[in-house]
Every structure is written in C-alpha cells, then in structure tokens.
Phi, psi and omega in degrees: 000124163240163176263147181226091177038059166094338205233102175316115190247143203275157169253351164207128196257094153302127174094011155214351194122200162287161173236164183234099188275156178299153148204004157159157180295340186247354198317311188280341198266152216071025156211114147359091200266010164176114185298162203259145164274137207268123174319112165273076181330096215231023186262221221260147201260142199319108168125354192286165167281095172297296202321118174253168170257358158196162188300332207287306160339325194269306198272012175279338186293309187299148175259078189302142199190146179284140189085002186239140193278134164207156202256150169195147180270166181242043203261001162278000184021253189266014165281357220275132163278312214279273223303339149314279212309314197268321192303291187345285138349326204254322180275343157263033183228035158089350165308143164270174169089307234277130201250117166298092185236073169274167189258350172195149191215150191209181180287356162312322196287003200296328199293322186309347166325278153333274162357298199266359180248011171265331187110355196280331138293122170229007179184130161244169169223163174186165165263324171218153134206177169266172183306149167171183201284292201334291176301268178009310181265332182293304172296001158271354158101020199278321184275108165345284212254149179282169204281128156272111159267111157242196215247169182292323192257328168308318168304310181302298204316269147034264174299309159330310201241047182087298183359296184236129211241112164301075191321275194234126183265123162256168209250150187268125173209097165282014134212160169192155152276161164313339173269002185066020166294124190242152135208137203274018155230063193189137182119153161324319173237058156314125195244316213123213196272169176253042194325303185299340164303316183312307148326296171322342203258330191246357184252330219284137165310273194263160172225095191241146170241108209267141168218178159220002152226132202233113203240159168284166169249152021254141221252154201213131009255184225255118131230020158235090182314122186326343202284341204279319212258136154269321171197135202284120147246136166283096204233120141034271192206140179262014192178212154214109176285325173328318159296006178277325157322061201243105202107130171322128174236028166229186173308118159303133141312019192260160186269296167344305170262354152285355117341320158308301193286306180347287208277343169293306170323324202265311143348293178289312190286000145260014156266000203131315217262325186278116202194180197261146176093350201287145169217162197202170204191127186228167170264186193266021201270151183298318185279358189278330199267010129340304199270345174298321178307340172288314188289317172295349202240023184209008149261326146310298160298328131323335186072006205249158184242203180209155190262302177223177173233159193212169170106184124009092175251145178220179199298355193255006173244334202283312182321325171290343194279325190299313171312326185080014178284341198215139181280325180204201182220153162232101211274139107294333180197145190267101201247033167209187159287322166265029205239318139004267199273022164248327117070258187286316174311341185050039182301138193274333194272326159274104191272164190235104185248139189255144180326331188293306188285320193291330169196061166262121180287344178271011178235188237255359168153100153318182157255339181319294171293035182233358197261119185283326184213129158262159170248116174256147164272160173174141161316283199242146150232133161262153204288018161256016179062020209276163178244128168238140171232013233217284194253136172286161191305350164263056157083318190293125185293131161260342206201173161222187178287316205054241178248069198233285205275352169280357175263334177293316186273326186263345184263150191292330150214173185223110179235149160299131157230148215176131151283147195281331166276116171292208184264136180107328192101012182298124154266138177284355155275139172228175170316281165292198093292169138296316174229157153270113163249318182243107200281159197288342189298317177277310173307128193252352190162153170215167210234100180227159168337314183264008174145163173240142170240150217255159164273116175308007203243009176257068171307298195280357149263339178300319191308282183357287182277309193310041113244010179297330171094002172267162203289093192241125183251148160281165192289354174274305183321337178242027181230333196254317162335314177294326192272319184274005183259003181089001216298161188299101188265131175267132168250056194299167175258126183275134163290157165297335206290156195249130173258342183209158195221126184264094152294131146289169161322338190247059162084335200264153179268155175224346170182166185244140149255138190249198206266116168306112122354000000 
C-alpha cells in the first residue's frame, strides 16, 4: 500500500495486477516502460478474400477464444452500432471472458450489460466515457476485473509498448473497399477522422473492418491501409451519426457562464497567453467554446493569428480556420457535424492526428505538448487543484480522462472553467476529490462566477495578475463560498472492492475507485 496525493493505492489490485505507483506527472516522460515489439502479422494469409457479406462470416473465419481483448473506437461516440453488434455475436456463440478494450463507451452501450452480469465481458479499458448504464453497473460491482480507466494518449502508449495486447480489432469503417482500404469522412454514417483506431489497426492480431458502404476499390483517400486489414464485413449500418454531437456544440446563452468564459478569456490576455503564433484546445461544451469565443473577439482585435487549434474538433474551430484566425487544426475526433463535413472537404489545413501523436508521452513529441492553452472540464477540483472526471461525489462513474490530463500536462496553462455551484447545488471546489484523474501539479487554475484561484506553485501567474483587477481568491475561499451557498454534501458509501483502476498517461495508477454501496 502507498499514499498517492492523499489516496491509499494497493500495490497489487485482483484482477488487474502488479500496480506501478504515480510519481509525478512529469516523472516517467520520455521513458518507455517497455519497448514495443514489431508486430508479426498473424491474420488472413496474403492474398486471400477479405470480403464477408456479413459480420457472422467474418467472425467464423477469426480464431475466437474465451479470454481475448478485442477492440473498437469510439468516433460514432453515442451513434456507435458495432460494438453491440459484435459483442452480441460473440456472446451468442458462448464466449467467456472477453476483455473489452474500446477507446469509448457511451450510452448507447447499455445492451453490454447483460454481456458483463453473464460473464461473457469480464474486463473493460476505455478512455472516455458517457454517463449510461454501462459505468453505473461496473460501479455497482457488476465487472468481474476492475475497469482500466486511461487518458487518450495513455491507450495508444498501452497498445504500442505491450501493455494491453489486441487479439482481435474491430474497426466502425463508414467507407471501405474490398481490400479493407478505410477512411472515416465518406459514407453513410461519416463520423470524421478514425484517430483512436490506428493502434488498434496496426499493433492488433486481427483486423476486421465493419462498413456499411462498401466503395470500388481503391476507395480514396486511404486512412487506414489495407495492408493493415484482414478482413471487410459488410453490415446495415455501422452506426447513427447524429449521435456524435453527444452535447452542447454552440456557445451558451446563460448570461452566468458567459460571464465565466468572459472573465477566463480576460484572464489569459493579460497573462499573456493571447498572442501571435498562440495554440489552444477547448472541449465541445457551451461555457468552453464561450471562452474560444473570448479569445476570437481579442484576436480580432489585435489583429493577431493563432498557429493551431487540436482535439475534439467541432464547427467553432473550422469557422476560425476559414477566418484565418487559426493556421491549422489538429484533428482526432470530430465532435459535430460540421466539423464532419469540413473534413470530407480535404482542406490541407485540417490535419489528422492518431492518438498516439495527439498525447502519448513515450513517443518522439506529442502535440499536446505544443499546446499553449487548454480549457478543462471537470466534476470536482480539490484545494490541492487535484481534477475529477471520472465519478460524480456520489461515487458513480461518469466519465473518463480523455484528453483532460494529457493537454493538462502538456499545455503551457490549464485552467478549469465551471460555475462554482453545478447541477444539484454541488460545488465543485471540494476537500478532496472523489476520484483524482488530472493531478494538481498540471492545473493552473479555475475560473468561476465567484472569483479565480490561481495554483500556488504558478508564482509567475500569480505575479502576472496580482494587479490585473481580477477577482483571483485562494481556492478555500471559493470552498467557503460554496458552503455558504448551501452547497450540497454527499456522502456515499464504499465497498473494499476496487471496481475501477485509474492510469496516468504514463502507465502508473495515481487512484482506484471502488464499489458504491
């Protein structure tokens, strides 16, 4: 057992192992906790017939086995058919076992339920996810092995250097050919780029790429290469896009949180941060693209351009690139439509980044570490600036890290922005946290209705600003604040058993969640 910023962490977790304790957000990076072995291709034999005419076709071919990880991205987010489709299959033909390693699970996902109180899912990993039945039954303790929660640049790391070994991945491919040549912004159910796959697609035993528009070949442009694929099934529908919007994708009306975003905005240009060459990464939520909207009316004003915007791209970055306000984008996932269908346009300015590029700390540069301002989302901040994204204070899993602590580690600041009272009457400063996903050490600050508190260990934004006229309070002061606003306190109850194992980006646990009661 060690203390981990406050939180007794086990030194070996059943049903997941030895643990590899955090030791600081920057401790491990740039060292390899195991090199990756170059993939010895073990799929459909060179030359062979990809093509099924349906998933059940695909998977008689495959060597299915009680016990094996198999894979699926999550850019159709709550739009996703296949991953339902193929468990569903796999659980009616009697597998056990079966270790779930999507990179996202959202509320669509509910039917795996059964699947996890039957035995046929007995371990998921995942990066993000949404509130829905799925987290709900793991924190009720319903998943044999505890849940691996990691960060978006933590997975690829994962699969790349061993860690997590893919039997067999399938791939959501809203276009394909017969040779299993893919690209994600064509098709019927176009979602955008497929970032989170590529590892699974090139370290993966097997490979099937599920579509529903099957293009001649060679289906153009290429962004997962046949050579990659063993084998094409052809299905209905892979999906809904409409479900990918999962969330406010414009600005908020509430005058309350543009007041927020206001005062965050006004907060980086006078620390600095708004400048020519500036790059930034906002999520898709109404007070986040609020505060892009602060920074676009003050680059406007300025005359100033910004070199990229990354991430999560939605329709409020491709309108700055078209502006000339931003040199490029740096895409991973697609959160609208129309970010979608600019896309599909093949602007040379809209880049395609694989997960791996976008926040893996083992590899030769992310981009994340190229990122001048992050905006974070988050549940809880504790007066030690620790972040939860993961459980709301009554214990449930809600969420995951995504990209919240690998743009937190890598951006030149971070701040939180949030009314300091949520929904329910929660305040989001706490003692504690309920869970730690994004350690304090990365956090620069948060940004609330009632005043911003500064992270003590950023001395040179605290200088910056102590004559700025901004509201900036210590962080108890906005934890006393909350209490005198009524706020809510929860006290849920915990089991010993640990349901779920929290990774930093570099492999190491920094906390466990255990079973609500």
């Amino acid at each position: 057992m060690k203390n981990i910023l406050g939180r007794e962490v086990p030194d070996f977790i059943e049903g997941y192992g030895s643990v590899k304790h955090y030791e600081g957000a920057f401790a491990r990076a740039g060292k390899p906790s195991k090199r990756a072995e170059v993939r010895i291709p073990k799929g459909a034999a060179p030359g062979g017939r990809k093509l099924c005419e349906n998933l059940g076709e695909a998977l008689d071919k495959l060597p299915l086995r009680d016990g094996m990880t198999v894979s699926f991205h999550h850019h159709l987010r709550n739009g996703d058919f296949v991953t339902n489709m193929v468990m569903e299959e796999i659980g009616k033909r009697g597998y056990k076992d079966i270790h779930v390693a999507a990179s996202g699970l959202f509320a669509c996902h509910g039917p795996l339920v059964p699947l996890i109180e039957d035995g046929t899912i007995t371990q998921i990993s995942v990066s993000t996810f949404g509130a829905g039945p799925v987290p709900q039954a793991i924190s009720a303790g319903k998943l044999k092995k505890p849940v691996i929660l990691r960060s978006h640049g933590g997975r690829p790391r994962a699969i790349e250097n061993g860690e997590m070994h893919i039997d067999i991945a399938f791939i959501a491919s809203p276009s394909c050919d017969e040779m299993g040549n893919i690209n994600g912004s064509q098709g019927k159910s176009a979602c955008g780029c497929l970032s989170y796959s590529y590892a699974d697609a090139e370290f993966a035993d097997y490979v099937v790429a599920v579509t529903d528009t099957l293009v001649p070949y060679p289906n153009t442009p290429v962004e997962i290469s046949q050579n990659l694929v063993d084998y094409v099934a052809v299905v209905d529908a892979i999906g809904d896009p409409a479900g990918i919007a999962s969330g406010a994708t414009k600005v908020t009306e509430d005058p309350a949180k543009l007041a927020v975003a206001e005062t965050a905005a006004e907060l980086l240009d006078r620390a600095g941060y708004i400048r020519q060459g500036m790059s930034f990464q906002t999520g898709a939520g109404g007070i986040s693209l609020a505060v892009a909207a602060g920074i676009r009316k003050r680059m406007l004003r300025d005359g100033i351009s910004g070199s990229f915007g990354s991430g999560g791209i939605h329709g409020y970055f491709t309108r700055m690139l078209e502006e000339g306000l931003l040199r490029a984008l740096w895409d991973v996932q697609c959160f609208d439509l129309e970010a979608i269908e600019h896309l599909a346009r093949h602007d040379p300015r809209h880049l395609i980044m694989s997960g791996s590029l976008y926040g893996n700390p083992e590899n030769k540069g992310c981009v994340v570490n190229n990122l001048d301002i992050m905006i974070l989302g988050g549940f809880e901040v504790d007066t030690d600036f620790n972040l939860n994204v993961i459980t709301g204070s009554n214990g449930v899993i809600m969420s995951a890290s995504g990209g919240n602590e690998d743009c937190a580690a890598g951006s030149k600041i971070s701040l939180v922005v949030s009314s300091l009272m949520k929904k329910g009457g929660r305040c989001i400063i706490r003692e504690k946290v309920t869970t730690i996903t994004t350690p304090g050490d990365t956090v620069d600050g948060i940004v609330t209705d009632k005043g911003i508190a500064i992270n003590p260990r950023r001395a040179d934004l605290v200088e910056k600003l102590k004559d700025s006229g901004l509201p900036i309070v210590d962080i108890h002061e906005l934890l006393r604040m909350g209490d005198e606003l009524g706020a809510v306190k929860d006290h849920p109850e915990f089991g010993e058993r640990i349901v779920g194992v929290v990774e930093y980006r570099d492999g190491t646990v920094i906390d466990v969640v255990h079973q609500v009661l």
